[in-house]
C-alpha positions as a printed Julia matrix, in Angstrom:
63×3 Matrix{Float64}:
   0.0    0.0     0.0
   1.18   3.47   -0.95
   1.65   5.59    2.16
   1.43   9.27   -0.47
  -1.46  11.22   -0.3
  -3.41  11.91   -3.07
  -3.47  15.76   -4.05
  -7.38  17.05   -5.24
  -7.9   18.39   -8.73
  -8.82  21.95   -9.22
 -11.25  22.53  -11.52
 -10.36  26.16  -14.06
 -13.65  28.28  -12.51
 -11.58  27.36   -8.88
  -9.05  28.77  -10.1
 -10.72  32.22  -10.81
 -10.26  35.52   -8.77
 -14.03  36.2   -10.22
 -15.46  33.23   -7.44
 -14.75  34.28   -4.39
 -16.82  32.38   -2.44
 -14.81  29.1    -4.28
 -11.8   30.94   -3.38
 -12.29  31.27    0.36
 -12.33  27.78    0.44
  -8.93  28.37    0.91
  -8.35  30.72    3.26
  -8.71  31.22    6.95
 -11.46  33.2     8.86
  -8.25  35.65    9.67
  -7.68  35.95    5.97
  -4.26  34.01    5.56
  -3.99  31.9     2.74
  -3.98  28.13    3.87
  -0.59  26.21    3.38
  -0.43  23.81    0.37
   0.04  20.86    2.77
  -3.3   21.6     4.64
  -4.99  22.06    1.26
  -3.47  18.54    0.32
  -2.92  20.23   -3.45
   0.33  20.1    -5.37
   2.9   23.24   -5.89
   1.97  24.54   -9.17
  -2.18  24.49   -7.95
  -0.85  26.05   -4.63
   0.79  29.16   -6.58
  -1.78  29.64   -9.1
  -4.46  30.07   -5.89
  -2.23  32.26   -4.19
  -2.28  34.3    -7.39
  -6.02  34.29   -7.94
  -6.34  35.0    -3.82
  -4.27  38.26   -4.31
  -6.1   39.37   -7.48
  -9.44  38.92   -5.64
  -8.02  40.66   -3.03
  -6.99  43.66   -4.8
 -10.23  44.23   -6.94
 -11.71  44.04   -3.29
 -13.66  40.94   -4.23
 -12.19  39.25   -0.67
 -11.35  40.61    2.42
């Protein structure tokens, strides 16, 4: 049995900054931007949610 954990496949309309309310799926009620690990996603999926977070963020679409 493989001990590695299987990392969840984001769909493109996740990776939006126009869905918000998709978006704070990944982020905490403080507003910090859950860790990768947590998230159980890969690298690449990690940065391009970071990304969409901050464009959200600055067009005032999150908090």
């Amino acid at each position: 049995m493989s001990t590695e954990k299987k990392s969840q496949s984001l769909t493109p309309q996740e990776l939006d900054f126009h869905h918000a309310h998709i978006l704070a799926r990944y982020v905490t009620e403080t507003g910090k931007i859950i860790p990768a690990k947590m998230n159980r996603i890969n690298a690449k999926q990690q940065r391009k949610i970071t990304k969409a977070i901050k464009r959200a963020r600055n067009l005032r679409l999150m908090k």
